[in-house]
C-alpha positions in Angstrom: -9.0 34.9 53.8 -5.2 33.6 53.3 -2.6 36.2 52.2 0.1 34.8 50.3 3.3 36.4 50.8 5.1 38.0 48.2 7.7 35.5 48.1 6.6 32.6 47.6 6.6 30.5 44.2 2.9 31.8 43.3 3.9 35.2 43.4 6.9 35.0 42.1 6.9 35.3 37.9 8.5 32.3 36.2 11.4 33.1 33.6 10.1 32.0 30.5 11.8 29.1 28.9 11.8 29.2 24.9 13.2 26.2 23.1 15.5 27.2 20.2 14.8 26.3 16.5 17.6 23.8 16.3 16.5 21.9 19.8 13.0 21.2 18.8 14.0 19.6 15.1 17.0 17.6 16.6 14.5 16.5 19.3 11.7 15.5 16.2 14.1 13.9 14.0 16.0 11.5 16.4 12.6 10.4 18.0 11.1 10.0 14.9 11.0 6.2 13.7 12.9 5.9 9.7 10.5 5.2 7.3 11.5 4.4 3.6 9.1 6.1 1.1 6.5 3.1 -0.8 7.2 2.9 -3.8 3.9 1.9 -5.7 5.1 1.0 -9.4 6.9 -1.9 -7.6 4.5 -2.8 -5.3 1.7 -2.6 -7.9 4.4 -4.7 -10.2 4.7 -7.5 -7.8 1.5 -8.1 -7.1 0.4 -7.8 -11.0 2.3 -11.1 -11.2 0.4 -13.4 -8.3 -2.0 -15.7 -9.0 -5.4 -15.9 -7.6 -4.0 -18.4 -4.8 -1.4 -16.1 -3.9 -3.0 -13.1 -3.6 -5.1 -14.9 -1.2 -2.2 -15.7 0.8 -1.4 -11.9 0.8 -4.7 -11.0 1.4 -4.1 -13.4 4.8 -0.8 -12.4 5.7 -1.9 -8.6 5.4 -4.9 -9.9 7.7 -7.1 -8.3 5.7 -10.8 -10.1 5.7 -13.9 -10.0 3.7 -12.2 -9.1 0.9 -11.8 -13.2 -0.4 -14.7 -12.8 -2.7 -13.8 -9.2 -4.4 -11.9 -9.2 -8.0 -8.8 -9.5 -8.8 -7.7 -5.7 -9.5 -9.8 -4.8 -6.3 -7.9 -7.3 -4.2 -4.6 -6.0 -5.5 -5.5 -2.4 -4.9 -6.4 -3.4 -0.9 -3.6 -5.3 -0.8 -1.2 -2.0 -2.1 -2.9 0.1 0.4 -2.5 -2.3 3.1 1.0 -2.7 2.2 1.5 1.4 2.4 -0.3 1.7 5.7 1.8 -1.3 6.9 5.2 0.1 5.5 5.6 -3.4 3.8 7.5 -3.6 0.7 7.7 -6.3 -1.9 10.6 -8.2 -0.6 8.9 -8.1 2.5 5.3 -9.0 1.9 7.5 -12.3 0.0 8.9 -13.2 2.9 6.1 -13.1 5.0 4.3 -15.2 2.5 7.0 -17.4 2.4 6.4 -18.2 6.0 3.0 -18.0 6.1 3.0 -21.5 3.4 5.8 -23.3 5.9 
């Protein structure tokens, strides 16, 4: 059997380190990626207004599939959940479909 001695690190009882209030939320809120709240109205707004070619185009650029078939208020619905999972606004979701017809 090994004794350890009374000295050494194992037997020796750690300080306890406690974090204060103000260190832990500084520390959550500076690693914590900015993300600007979706606004729905508008999102729902803009893609009220595409045609049936274009919101295939979303549909595409969102890289959402099996979903070419569905109606149209369906395909508008994945494509504003889509958009809030992929923190893609309007102006944003334009662009991208901008490129995507280059």
């Amino acid at each position: 059997m090994v004794f350890q001695h009374e000295y050494t690190p194992a037997a020796t009882p750690a300080t306890p380190v406690t974090a204060t209030l103000a260190s832990v939320v500084t520390a959550s809120v500076s690693s914590a990626p900015s993300r600007r709240p979706f606004n729905h109205e508008k999102a729902s707004a803009f893609l009220e207004k595409l045609s049936a070619t274009e919101l295939c185009t979303v549909l595409r650029v969102l890289r959402i599939k099996g979903r070419i078939q569905a109606n149209m208020a369906d395909k508008r619905a994945i494509a504003a959940s889509c958009m809030e999972d992929q923190n893609i606004d309007d102006e944003q979701l334009e662009a991208l479909m901008d490129d995507a017809d280059l």
